[in-house]
C-alpha positions in Angstrom: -32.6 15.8 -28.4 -30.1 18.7 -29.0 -32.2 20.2 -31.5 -35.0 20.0 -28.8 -33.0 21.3 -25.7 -32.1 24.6 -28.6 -29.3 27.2 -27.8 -32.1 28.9 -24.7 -30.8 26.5 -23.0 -27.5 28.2 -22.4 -28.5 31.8 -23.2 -26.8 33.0 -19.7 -23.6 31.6 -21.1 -23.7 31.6 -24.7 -25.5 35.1 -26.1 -25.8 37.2 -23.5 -22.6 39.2 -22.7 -21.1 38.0 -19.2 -19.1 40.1 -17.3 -16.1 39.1 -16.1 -17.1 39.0 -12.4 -20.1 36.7 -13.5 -18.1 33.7 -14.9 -18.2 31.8 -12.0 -22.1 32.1 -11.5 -23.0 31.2 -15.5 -23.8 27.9 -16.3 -22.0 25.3 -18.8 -24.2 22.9 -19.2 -27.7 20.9 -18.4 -28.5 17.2 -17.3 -29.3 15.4 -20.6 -29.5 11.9 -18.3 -29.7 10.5 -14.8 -28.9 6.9 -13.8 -27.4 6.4 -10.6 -24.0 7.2 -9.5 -23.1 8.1 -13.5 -25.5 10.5 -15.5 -25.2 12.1 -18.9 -24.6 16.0 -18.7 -24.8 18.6 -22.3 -21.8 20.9 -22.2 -21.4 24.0 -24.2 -18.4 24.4 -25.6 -18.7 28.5 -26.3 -19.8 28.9 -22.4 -16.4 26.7 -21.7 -14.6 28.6 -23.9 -15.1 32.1 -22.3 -14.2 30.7 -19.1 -10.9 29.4 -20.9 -8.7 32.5 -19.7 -10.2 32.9 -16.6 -7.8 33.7 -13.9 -8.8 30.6 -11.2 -7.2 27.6 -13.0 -9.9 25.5 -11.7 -12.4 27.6 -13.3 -10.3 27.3 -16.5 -10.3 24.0 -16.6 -14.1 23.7 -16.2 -15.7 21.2 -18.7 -12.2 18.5 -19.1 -11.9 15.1 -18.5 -11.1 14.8 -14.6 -12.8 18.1 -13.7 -15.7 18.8 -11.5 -18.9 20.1 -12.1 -21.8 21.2 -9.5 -25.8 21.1 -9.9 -28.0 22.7 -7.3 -31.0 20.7 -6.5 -32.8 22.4 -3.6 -30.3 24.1 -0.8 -27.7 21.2 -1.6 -24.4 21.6 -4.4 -24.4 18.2 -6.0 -20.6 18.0 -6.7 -19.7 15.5 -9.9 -16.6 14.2 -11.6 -16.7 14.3 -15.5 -15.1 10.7 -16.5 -15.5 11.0 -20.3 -16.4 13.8 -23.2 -18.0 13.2 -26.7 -18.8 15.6 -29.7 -22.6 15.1 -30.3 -23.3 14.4 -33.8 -24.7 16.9 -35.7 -24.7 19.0 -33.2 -21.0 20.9 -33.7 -21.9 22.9 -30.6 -22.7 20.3 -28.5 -21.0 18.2 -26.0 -21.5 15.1 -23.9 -20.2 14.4 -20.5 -20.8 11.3 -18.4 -20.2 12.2 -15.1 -19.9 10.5 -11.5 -21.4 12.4 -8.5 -19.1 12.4 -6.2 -20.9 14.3 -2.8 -22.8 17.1 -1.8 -22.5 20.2 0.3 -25.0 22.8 2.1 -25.7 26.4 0.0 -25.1 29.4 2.2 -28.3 31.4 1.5 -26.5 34.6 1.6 -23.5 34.5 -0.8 -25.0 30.5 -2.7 -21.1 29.2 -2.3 -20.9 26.0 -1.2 -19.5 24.7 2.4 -20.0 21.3 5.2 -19.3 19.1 1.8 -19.8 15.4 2.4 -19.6 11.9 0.5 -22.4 10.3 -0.9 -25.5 12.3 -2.7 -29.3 12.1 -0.8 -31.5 13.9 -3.3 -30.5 13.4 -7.5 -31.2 15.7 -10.0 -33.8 16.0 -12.5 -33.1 16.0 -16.5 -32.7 19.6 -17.4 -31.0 21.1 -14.0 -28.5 23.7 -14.9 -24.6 22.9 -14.5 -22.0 25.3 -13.0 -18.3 25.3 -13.2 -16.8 24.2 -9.7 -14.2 26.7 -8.7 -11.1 26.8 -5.9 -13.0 28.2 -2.7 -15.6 25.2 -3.9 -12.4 22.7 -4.1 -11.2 24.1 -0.7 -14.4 23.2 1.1 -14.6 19.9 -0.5 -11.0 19.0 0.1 -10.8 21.1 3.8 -9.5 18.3 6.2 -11.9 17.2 8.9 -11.4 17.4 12.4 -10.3 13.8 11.8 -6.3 13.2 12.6 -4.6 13.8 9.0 -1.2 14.0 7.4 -1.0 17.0 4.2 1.3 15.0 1.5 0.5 17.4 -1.3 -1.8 19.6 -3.2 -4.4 18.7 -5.5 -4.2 19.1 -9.1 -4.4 21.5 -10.4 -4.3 24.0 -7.7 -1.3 25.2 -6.4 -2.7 25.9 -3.1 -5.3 23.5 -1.9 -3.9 20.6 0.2 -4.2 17.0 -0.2 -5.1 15.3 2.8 -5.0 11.5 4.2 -7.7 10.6 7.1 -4.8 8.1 9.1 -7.1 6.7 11.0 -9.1 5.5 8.2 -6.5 4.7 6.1 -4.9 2.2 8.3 -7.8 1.0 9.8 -8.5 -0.6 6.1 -5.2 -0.9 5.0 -4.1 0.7 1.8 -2.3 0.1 -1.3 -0.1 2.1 -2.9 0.3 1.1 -7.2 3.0 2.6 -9.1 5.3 1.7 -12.2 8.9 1.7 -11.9 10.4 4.7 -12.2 7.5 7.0 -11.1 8.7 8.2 -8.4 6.7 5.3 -6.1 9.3 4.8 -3.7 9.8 8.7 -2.6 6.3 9.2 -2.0 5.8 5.6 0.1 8.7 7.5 2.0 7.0 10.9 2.4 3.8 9.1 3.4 5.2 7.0 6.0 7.7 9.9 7.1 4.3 11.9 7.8 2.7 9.7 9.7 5.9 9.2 12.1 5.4 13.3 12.5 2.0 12.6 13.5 2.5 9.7 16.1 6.2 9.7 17.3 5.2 6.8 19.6 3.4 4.7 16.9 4.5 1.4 16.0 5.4 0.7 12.2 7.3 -2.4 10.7 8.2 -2.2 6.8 9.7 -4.7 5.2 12.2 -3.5 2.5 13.5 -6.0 0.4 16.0 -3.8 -1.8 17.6 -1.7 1.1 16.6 1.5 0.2 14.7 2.6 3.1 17.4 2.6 5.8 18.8 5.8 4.2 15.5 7.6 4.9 14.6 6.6 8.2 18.3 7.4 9.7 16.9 9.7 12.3 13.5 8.6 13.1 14.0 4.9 12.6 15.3 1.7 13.8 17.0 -0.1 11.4 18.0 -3.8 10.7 19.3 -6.2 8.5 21.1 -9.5 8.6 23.7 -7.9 11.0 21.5 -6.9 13.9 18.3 -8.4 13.5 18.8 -11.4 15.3 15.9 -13.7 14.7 15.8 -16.5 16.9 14.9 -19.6 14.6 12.9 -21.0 17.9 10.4 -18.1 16.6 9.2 -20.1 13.9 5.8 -22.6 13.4 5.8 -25.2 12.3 4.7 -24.4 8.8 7.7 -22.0 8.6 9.9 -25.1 9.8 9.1 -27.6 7.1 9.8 -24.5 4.5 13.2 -24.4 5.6 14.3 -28.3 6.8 12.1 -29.9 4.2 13.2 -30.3 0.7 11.5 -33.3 -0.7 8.5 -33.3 -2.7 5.4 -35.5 -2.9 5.0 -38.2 -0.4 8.7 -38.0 1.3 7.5 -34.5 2.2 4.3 -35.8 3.9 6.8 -38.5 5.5 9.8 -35.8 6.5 7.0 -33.2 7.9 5.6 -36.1 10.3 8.6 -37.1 11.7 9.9 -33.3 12.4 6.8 -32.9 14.1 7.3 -35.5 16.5 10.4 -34.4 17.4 9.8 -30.7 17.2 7.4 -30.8 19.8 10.0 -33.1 22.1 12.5 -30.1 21.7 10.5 -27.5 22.7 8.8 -30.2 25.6 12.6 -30.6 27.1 13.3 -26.4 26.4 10.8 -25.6 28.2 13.1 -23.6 31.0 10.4 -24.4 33.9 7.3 -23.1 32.5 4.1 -24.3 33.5 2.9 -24.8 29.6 -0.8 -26.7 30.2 -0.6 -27.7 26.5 2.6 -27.9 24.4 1.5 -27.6 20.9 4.1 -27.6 17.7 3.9 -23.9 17.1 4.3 -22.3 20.4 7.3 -20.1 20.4 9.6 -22.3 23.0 13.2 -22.2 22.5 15.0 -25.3 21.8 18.4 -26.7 20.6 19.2 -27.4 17.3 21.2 -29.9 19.0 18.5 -31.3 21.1 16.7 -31.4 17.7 19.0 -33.7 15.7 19.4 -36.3 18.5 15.4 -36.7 18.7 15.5 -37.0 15.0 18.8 -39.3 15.6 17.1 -41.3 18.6 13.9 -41.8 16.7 16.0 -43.1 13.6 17.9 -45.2 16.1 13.9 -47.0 16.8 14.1 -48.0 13.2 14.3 -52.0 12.7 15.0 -51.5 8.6 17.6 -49.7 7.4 15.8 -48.3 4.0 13.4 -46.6 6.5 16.4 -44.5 7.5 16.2 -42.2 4.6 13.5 -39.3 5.9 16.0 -39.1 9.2 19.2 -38.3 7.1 17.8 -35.9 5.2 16.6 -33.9 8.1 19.3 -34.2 9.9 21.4 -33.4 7.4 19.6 -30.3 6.6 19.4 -29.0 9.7 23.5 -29.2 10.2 24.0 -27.5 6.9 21.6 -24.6 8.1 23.6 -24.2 11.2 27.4 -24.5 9.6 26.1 -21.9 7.1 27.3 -18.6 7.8 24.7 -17.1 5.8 22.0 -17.9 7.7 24.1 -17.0 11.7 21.5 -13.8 11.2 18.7 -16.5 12.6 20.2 -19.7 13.3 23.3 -18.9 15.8 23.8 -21.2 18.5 23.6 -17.1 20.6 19.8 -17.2 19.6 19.1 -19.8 22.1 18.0 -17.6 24.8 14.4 -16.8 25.6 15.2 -13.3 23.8 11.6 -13.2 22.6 10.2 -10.1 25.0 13.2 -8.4 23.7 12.7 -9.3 20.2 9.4 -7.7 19.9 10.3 -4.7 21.8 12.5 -3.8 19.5 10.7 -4.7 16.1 7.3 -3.6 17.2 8.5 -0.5 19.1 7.3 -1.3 22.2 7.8 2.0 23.3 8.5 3.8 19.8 11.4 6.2 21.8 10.3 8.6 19.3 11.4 6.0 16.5 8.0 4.2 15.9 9.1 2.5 12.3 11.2 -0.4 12.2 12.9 -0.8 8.5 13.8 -4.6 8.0 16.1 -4.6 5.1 15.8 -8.3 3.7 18.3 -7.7 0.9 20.9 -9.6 2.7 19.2 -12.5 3.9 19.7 -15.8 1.1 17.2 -15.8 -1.0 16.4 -19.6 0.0 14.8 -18.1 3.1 13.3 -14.9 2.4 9.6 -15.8 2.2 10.3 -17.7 5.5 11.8 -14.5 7.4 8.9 -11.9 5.8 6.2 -14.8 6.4 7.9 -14.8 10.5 7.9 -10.8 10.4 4.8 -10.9 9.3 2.8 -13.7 11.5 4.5 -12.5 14.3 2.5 -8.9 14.3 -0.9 -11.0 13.3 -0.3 -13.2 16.7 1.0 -10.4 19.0 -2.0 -9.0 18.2 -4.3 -11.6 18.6 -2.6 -12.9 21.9 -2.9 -9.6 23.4 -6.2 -9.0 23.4 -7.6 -7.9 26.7 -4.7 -5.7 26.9 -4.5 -1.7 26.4 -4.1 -2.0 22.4 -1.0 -1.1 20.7 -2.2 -1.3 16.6 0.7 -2.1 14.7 1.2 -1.1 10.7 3.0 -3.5 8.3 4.2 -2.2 5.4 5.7 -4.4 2.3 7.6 -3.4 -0.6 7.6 -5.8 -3.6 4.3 -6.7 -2.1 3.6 -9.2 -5.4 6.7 -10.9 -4.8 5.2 -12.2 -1.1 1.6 -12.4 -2.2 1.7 -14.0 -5.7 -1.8 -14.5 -7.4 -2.3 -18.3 -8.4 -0.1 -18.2 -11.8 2.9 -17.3 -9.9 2.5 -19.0 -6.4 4.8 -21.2 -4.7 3.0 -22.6 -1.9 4.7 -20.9 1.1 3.4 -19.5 3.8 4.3 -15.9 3.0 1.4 -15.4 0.9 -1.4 -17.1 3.5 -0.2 -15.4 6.4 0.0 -11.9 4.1 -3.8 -12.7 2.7 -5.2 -13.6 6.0 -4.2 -10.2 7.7 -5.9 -8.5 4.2 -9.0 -10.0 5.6 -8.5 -10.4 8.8 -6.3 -7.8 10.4 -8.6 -4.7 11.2 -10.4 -7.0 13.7 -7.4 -6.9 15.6 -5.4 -3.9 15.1 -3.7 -4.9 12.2 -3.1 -2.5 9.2 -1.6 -3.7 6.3 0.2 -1.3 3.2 1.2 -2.8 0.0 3.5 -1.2 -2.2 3.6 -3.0 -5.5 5.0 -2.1 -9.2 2.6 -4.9 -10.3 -0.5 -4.9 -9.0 -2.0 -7.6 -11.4 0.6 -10.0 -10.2 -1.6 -9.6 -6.4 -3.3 -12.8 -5.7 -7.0 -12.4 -6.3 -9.1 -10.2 -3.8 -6.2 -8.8 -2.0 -5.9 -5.6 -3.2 -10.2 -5.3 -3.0 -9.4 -5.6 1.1 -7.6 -2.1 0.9 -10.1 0.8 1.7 -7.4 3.1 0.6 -5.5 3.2 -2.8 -3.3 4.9 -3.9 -2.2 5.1 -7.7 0.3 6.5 -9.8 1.0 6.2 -13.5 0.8 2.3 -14.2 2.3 1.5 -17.8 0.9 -2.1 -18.4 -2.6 -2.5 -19.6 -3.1 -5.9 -17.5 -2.6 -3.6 -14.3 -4.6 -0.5 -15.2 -7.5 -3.2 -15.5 -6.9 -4.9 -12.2 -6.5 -1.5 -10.3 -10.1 -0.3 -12.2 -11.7 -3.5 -11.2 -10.8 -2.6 -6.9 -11.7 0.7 -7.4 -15.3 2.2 -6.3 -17.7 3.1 -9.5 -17.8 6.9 -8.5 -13.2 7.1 -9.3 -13.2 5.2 -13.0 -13.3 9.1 -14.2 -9.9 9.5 -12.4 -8.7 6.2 -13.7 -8.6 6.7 -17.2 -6.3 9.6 -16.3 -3.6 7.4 -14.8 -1.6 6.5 -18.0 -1.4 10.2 -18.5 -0.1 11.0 -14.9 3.1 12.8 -14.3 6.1 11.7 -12.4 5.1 11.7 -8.4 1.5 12.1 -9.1 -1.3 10.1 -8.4 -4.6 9.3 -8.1 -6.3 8.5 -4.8 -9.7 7.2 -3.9 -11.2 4.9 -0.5 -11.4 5.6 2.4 -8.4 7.8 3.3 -9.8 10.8 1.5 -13.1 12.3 1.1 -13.6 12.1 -2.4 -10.6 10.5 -5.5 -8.5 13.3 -5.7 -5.5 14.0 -8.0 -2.4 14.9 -6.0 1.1 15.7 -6.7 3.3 14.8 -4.3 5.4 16.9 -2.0 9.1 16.8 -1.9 11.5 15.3 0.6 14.5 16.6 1.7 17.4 14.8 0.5 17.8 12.9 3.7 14.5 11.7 4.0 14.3 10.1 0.3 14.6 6.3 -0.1 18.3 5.0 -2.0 16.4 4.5 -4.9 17.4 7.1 -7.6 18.2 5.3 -11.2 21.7 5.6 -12.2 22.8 8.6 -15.0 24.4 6.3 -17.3 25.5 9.5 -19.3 27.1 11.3 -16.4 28.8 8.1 -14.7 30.0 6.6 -17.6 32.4 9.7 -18.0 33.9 9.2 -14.9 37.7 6.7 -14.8 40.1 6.2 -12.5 40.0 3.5 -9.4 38.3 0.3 -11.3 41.0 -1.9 -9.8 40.6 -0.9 -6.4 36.5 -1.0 -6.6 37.2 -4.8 -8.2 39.3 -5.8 -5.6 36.3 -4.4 -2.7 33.9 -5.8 -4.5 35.2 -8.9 -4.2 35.7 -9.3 -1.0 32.6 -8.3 0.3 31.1 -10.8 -2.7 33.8 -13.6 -1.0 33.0 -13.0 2.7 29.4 -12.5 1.8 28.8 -9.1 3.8 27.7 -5.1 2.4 
């Protein structure tokens, strides 16, 4: 086929002198190959070479992996992604491309450039149409933000210049991922994201759960903040499937046993804590305050109906439970006998936002909480927005955005799950959370660790450099066809870059990342073991603070 197509096919390029002005309008390259969304294209490598030194980088870069490339077929720019290059054989001046089209945009008759550039492709080319190099007034009008509501978090690779948009509404309204190794700068840009999006809607309403405690040094200004010594989470707030995680220990068919009998007397607390309201039907999950108190007696009442004493067992070990969960001053955070008050309008005023007081995120810093119960409280955080929003419909809506760091560790795939509710409750708003203004973003060093499907439910995704070859592969496999060009570029990518691709942006870009001021950046920086490991003096008096914070169990 090469010898076929002959060097006439890039005369313009190739013989004939081109002026320096000219560059931009000579062609690279024709279509060897159409087939769908991915097509073959014939580069020439002397017509890429004397755009090499050209002074638009973009045009420089014509013709790499990760570059664009635009065909005219009629009065439309096709705009393509090149995904892969290959040296022809025997044809030393010959290159293949296989290329993904990415959109197209309308051809100003007068001047040819291209402008109104939108996804998807209506009309394909034909084997032999002639490829031009995409330049940066091209990559402006394909990357110029909509009048859709939009929050700039960086430019687009490799232009200096041209900014890097997120559609909000679109992003939310699917949920998005964000996918980043350790080390890359993940945390920062989750910051700078989020941070944006507070600019935009000062009155919005955003709860993140941060499990390491880095986001409260952020989010000092424009944030509420919590943690173990202000959250106060009534335990009343729990279902009952978040009730047996914490009072039941046994296993097999005690647990079956245990879970009936805290049932029964579940719903007899929250019956006799009722505090006057007219409740037509009492069911074991509605959020009634009780006592702990009133608990145990019904469990010791019931045990007190007992005529064998071996059928005491199940009673004990609830009871018992439940009084070391209440003498434990770990746990006063959610189980103090001063979170027996019908606190709950309160509760989600102030986690929720309702209003925002120009603080719309709520950073819930988990790091504290035992690690016994931490599914438990994330699992309550997190059914807590699914039902507020599904109880409140018929009223003015008030979308709510959950974010979750560590998200594998709370939505394990089947290899690493542990049965609680944290990862139900997480996958259900996935699939279920749009319907009811809902948007879910998961920020995860792992993304292969996800439970299956989950990350396929975010319309937006957001990548940076993923070492492991296990989560490159899972990442490829929830991302659309027309991006895998832009995958294969992600081992490669620089600290706080990224790929992006869904719904949030018109086509996959490549961004990097703007900076954050230094108060605005996440307590996440890695320790300079070469710098801190000069420094002495004071190790006794750090020992001795240490431990007793370590002793009395506070930070």
């Amino acid at each position: 086929m090469t010898e076929m197509l002959g060097r006439e096919a890039f005369a313009p390029a190739a013989v004939l002198p081109v002026p320096a002005g000219m560059l931009l309008g000579a062609p690279i390259g024709i279509v060897l190959e159409i087939a769908g969304s991915s097509s073959q294209v014939m580069l020439d490598p002397q017509a890429l070479e004397a755009l090499a030194g050209h002074a638009d980088p973009v045009v420089a870069s014509a013709g790499s992996v990760g570059s664009q490339i635009k065909l005219r077929v009629g009065g439309t720019w096709l705009i393509a992604n090149i995904r892969s290059l290959k040296l022809l054989e025997g044809g030393e001046d010959r290159i293949s491309a296989q290329v993904d089209f990415l959109g197209e945009g309308d051809e100003e008759k007068l001047t040819g450039k291209l402008y109104r550039f939108r996804r998807g492709v209506t009309r394909y080319p034909v084997p032999g149409c002639t490829v031009y190099p995409v330049s940066t007034a091209d990559l402006q009008q394909i990357y110029a933000a909509e009048d859709r509501a939009n929050i700039e978090i960086g430019t687009v690779y490799p232009t200096k210049d041209i900014r890097a948009s997120l559609y909000v509404d679109a992003m939310l309204g699917k949920h998005f991922a964000l996918l980043g190794s350790t080390g890359t700068g993940k945390s920062t840009s989750a910051a700078l994201i989020l941070h944006r999006i507070c600019e935009l809607a000062p009155q919005g309403h955003i709860v993140m759960i941060d499990p390491h405690g880095e986001y409260s040094a952020a989010f000092k200004s424009n944030g509420a903040l919590y943690d173990v010594g202000n959250l106060q989470m009534p335990y009343w707030l729990m279902n009952f499937e978040e009730h047996c995680e914490v009072f039941i220990a046994s296993d097999g068919s005690d647990n079956q046993i245990d879970s009936d009998i805290l049932a029964k007397c579940l719903l007899l607390a929250r019956a006799k804590g009722r505090l006057g309201q007219e409740i037509g039907k009492l069911t074991v999950d509605a959020p009634i305050p009780y006592l702990l108190s009133d608990l145990t007696n019904l469990i010791s009442l019931e045990m007190g109906k007992m005529d064998r004493a071996g059928d005491t067992a199940p009673y004990l070990r609830l009871k018992t439970k439940i009084e070391e969960i209440k003498a434990d001053p770990r746990y006063g955070f959610m189980f103090s006998g001063m979170l027996v008050a019908d606190t709950m309008a309160d509760f989600l005023s102030r986690i929720f936002r309702l209003p925002g007081d120009g603080k719309p995120i709520s950073i819930i810093d988990v790091s504290g909480v035992p690690s016994e119960i931490t599914s438990v409280v994330v699992a309550m955080l997190s059914r807590m927005v699914f039902d507020f929003a599904i109880w409140s419909r018929g009223e003015p809506q008030r979308p709510i955005l959950l974010v979750c760091e560590e998200a594998h560790r709370y939505i394990p795939n089947e290899r690493n799950a542990d049965a609680s509710s944290v990862g139900r409750i997480l996958g259900r708003i996935a699939k279920e959370g749009r319907k009811y203004g809902v948007s879910l973003g998961l920020i995860t060093q792992r993304p292969s660790d996800l439970a299956e499907g989950v990350l396929s439910q975010c319309g937006t995704i957001i990548a940076m450099r993923l070492n492991n070859d296990r989560d490159q592969a899972f990442v490829r496999a929830a991302m659309p066809e027309g991006a895998r060009g832009f995958l294969d570029s992600i081992p490669a990518l620089r600290n706080r870059e990224c790929i992006i691709c869904g719904e949030g942006v018109a086509i996959p870009i490549r961004v990097s990342f703007d900076g954050l001021e230094d108060n605005k950046r996440p307590a996440s920086d890695d320790p300079l073991f070469s710098d801190l490991w000069r420094q002495t003096g004071g190790e006794g008096e750090i020992i001795e603070r240490t431990i007793k914070r370590w002793r009395s169990q506070g930070r």
